[in-house]
N, C-alpha and C positions, 0 to 999 in steps of 0.2 A: 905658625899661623893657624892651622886645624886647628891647634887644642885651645890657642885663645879665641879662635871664632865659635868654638861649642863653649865656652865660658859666658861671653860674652852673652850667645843666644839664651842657654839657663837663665840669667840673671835677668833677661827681659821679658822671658817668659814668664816666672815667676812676679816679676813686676805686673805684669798683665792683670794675673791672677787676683794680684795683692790689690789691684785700682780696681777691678770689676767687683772684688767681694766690696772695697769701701764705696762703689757709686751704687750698690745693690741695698746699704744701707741707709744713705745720704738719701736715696728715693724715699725710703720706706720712712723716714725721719719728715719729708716735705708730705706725705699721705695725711702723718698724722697732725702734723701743724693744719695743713689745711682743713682737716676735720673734725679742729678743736676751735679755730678761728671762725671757719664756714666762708674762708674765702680763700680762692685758687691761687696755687700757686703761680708768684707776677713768669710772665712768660718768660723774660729775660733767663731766670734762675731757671725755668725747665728746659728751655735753648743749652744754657751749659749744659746741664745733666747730659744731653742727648751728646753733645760734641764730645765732651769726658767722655762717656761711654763708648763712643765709637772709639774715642783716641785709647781706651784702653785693650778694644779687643785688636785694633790695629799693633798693637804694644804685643800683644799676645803674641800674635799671627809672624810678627817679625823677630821676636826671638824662637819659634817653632821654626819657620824657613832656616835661620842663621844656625841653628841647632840641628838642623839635619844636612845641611851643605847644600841648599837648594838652591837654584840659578834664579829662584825669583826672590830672595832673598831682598837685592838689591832696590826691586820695585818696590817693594811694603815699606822697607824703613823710608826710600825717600817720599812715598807717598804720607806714610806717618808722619815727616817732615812739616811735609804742607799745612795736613789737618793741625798739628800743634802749632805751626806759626802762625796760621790766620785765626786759630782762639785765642793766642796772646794779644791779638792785634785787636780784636773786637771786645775781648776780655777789658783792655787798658781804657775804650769808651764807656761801652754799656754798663761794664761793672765794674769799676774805679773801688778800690781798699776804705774800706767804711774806717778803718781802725787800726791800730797797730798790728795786731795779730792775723786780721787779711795779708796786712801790707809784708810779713812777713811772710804770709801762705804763699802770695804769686811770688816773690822774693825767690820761695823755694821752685817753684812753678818753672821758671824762666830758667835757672840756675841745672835745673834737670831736662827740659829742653834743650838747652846747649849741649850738656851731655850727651845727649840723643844723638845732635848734629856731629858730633866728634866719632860716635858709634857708625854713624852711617858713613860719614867719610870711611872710616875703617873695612866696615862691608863693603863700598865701593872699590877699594884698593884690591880686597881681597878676589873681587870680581875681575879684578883687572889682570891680575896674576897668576891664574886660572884654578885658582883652590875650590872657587864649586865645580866639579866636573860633573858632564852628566851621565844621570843615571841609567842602569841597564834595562833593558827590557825585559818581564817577569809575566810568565803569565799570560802572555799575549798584549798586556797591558801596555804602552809604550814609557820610556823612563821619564820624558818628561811631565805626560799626564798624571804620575806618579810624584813627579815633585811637586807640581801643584796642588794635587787630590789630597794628599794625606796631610800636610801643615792646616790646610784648611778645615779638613773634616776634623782635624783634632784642635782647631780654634773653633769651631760651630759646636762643638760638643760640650767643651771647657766652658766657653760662653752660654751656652744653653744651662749649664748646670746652675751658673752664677744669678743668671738672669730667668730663669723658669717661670718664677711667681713673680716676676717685674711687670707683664702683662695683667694681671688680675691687681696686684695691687694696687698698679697704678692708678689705677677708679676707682678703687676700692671698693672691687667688684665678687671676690672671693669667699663667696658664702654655698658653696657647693660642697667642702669639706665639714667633716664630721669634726676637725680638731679645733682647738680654741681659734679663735680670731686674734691674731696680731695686729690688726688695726683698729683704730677707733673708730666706733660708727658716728656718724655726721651729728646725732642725736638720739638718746635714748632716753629724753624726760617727757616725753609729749603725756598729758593727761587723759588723751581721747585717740582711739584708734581713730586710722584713717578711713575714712569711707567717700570722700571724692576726692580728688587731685588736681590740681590747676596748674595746668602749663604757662606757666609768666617769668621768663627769663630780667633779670634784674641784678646791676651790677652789683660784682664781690657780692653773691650770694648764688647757692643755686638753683636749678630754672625752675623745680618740684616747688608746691606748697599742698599744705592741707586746706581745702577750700570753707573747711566750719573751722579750724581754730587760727588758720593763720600762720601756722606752723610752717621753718621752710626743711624743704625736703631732700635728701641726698636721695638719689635713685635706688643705692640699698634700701631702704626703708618702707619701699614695696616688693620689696626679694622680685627683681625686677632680672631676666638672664644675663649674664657677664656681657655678651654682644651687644645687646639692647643698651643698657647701662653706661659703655664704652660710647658709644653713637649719640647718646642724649650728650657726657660730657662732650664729647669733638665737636659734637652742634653747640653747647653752649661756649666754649673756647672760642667758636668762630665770632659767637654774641659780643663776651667778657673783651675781645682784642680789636674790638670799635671805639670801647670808651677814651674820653679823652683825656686826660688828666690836666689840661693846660686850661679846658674850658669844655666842662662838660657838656655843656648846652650843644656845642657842635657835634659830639658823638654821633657817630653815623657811620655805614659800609662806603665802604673806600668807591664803589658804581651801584647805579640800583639793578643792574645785573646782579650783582654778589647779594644785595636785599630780597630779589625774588628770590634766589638760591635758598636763601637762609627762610625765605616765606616755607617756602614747598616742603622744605624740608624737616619745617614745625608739622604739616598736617601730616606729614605724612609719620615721622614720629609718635604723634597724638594717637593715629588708629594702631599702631603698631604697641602702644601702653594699653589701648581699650583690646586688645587682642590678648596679652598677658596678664593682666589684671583684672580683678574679677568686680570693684569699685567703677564707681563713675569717674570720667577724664572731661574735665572741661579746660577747652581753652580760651584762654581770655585775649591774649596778643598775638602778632605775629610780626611787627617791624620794631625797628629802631626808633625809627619816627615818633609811632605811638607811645613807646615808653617815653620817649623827652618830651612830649607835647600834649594838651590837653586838648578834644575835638570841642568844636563850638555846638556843645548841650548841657544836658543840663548833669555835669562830669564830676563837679569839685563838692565831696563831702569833708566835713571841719569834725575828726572823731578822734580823740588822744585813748591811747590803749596804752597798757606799759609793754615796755620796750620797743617804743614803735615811733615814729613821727608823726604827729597826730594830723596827716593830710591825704587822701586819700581821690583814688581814680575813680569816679562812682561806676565809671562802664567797664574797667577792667579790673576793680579791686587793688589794683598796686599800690602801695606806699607810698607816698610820695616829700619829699626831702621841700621848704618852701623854696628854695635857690632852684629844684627840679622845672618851675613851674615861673620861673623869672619876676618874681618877687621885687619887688624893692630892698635893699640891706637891711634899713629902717623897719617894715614891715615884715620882716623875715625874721629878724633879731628879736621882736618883739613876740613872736608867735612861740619860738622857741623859747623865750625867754614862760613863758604863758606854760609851755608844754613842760618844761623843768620841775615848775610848780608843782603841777600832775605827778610826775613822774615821784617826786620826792615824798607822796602820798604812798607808794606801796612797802610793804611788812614782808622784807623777804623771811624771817620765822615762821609768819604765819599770814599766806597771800589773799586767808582770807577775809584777814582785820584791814585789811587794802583799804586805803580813803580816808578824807579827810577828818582831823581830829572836830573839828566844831559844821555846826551850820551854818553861820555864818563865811566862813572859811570857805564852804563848797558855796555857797550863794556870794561870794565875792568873785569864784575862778568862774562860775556862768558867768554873770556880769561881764567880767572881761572876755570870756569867748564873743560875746554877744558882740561887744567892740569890734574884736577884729576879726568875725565875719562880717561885719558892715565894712570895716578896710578891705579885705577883700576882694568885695561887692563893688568897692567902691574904682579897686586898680584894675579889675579885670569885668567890668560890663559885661564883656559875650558871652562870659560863663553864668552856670547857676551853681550855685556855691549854697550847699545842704548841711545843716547845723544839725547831727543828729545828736548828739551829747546827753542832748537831758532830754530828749522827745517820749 
């Protein structure tokens, strides 16, 4: 029974090892999707990460106990138990097998889970029989604090090695090292340094922009401290997991307790970038509300820029999408259809040949701006609705 219970504990250890090294890269794989995309990883897929990763150094911790004959042996695997049953079980809702190759991933998932549960029967048996005996007192030290202390300190250690730069990368925060950068920074084409900053958080994007080009901003990109940086993304996670995706219009904090939260916690952010940053910080927003809704002034500018929607917040500067702003289909379809036009004027060879090939051509898309800012004008009376295009 010894020698197959120190068999048993190696091969789970090792396993440990073998899952922490592969969710040490699986992170660093979602770093750089999201920082080639410029939108955050969906929460769901970072929820796994985290339970994987616990489930792996629990994986650890219980082939160290079962490899050293420790009496708490028995608590980590059935505890591991638990955390791998109930991510099977929210795994089979949340994240249902896109595809043959998922569907055979949890396939293995499940099938090595069971394993586990066979393994821990096993440790339990062994507990039962009295193969882990306890340990002597060394030291002054007593035997049991000794079986606890050391599986652990040598899972905190193992783990710490795997995961070191899982804290810095994960924000993609690590620009304190002299060595190349393994991740991709958020953006590195912008044509104009930055010299002010606007804080306007705005879904699947993040909350930084460059306030003269427009540019959006990952917090590296004012070598902004790993702490500071970490704290803008956690503030904007709290933003990004309001949106609604069934019907955006309703997006909103779950109480306007949780919206003050999220207020306060913009200014106080804000001074905290004008503290480190040697640029101007303006903020333009600070609810929910405001980003879904237009205030009754004079708000709605009609401006197409490439790569942009050409609708725009006149008091906050934000983008705005025409469904953001509850549009008609009709008159939505139409604008976008107007903004395509646009769009299909610019010369990615050469951005500066940008625009349209005739005049005529450019005095036909004014023409039709004209149109449907008078539609507009016409769905939304309270507002004032600013044609600056050809001004």
């Amino acid at each position: 029974m010894n020698i197959a219970a120190h068999l048993i504990g190696a091969f789970y250890a090792f396993a440990g090892m073998v899952i922490l090294r592969a969710m040490t890269m699986d992170r660093l794989m979602d770093v750089m999707l999201a920082a080639l995309t410029l939108k955050p990883t969906p929460r769901a897929e970072r929820l796994k990460s985290q339970i994987l990763t616990l489930g792996a150094v629990l994986t650890l911790c219980s082939g160290l106990t079962l490899l050293l004959l420790s009496r708490f042996a028995p608590l980590v695997f059935l505890a591991n138990v638990v955390v791998q049953g109930l991510y099977l079980v929210w795994a089979a809702r949340a994240l249902p097998p896109e595809d043959a190759l998922e569907a055979k991933g949890r396939r293995q998932t499940t099938n090595a889970f069971f394993l586990y549960c066979v393994a821990t029967g096993f440790v339990c048996v062994c507990s039962y029989l009295g193969v882990f005996t306890p340990w002597t007192e060394l030291g002054g030290v007593p035997g049991w604090l000794r079986e606890l202390l050391l599986p652990l300190l040598l899972t905190g250690g193992v783990s710490w090695y795997f995961l070191r730069d899982r804290g810095a990368k994960n924000t993609d925060t690590d620009r304190d090292s002299d060595a190349p950068q393994t991740t991709i920074p958020p953006q590195e084409w912008y044509s104009k340094p930055v010299k002010a900053v606007r804080i306007a958080p705005e879904y699947q994007c993040w909350p930084l922009w460059n306030d003269e080009t427009g540019d959006n901003l990952h917090p590296n990109d004012l070598d902004l401290s790993n702490d500071l940086a970490r704290r803008i993304l956690a503030w904007d996670d709290a933003f990004q997991a309001t949106f609604n995706q069934e019907d955006p219009m309703e997006s909103k904090f779950p109480t306007p307790e949780e919206e003050d939260a999220y207020q306060a916690e913009t200014r106080i952010l804000a001074e905290a970038i004008h503290q480190e940053w040697t640029g101007d910080v303006i903020l333009s927003l600070g609810g929910v509300r405001e980003f879904m809704s237009l205030p009754p002034s004079r708000n709605l500018i009609v401006r197409p820029e490439y790569y942009r929607w050409p609708l725009w917040n006149f008091d906050s500067g934000n983008n705005l999408h025409p469904f953001d702003i509850g549009l008609p289909d009709d008159l939505s379809e139409a604008i976008l259809e107007w903004n395509d036009a646009f769009q299909a004027t610019y010369n990615e060879a050469d951005p500066a040949q940008s625009g349209f090939k005739t005049e005529d051509a450019r005095l036909a898309h004014e023409q039709r701006e004209q149109e449907i800012v008078q539609m507009i004008r016409a769905n939304r009376p309270h507002n004032t609705v600013v044609d600056e295009t050809y001004q």
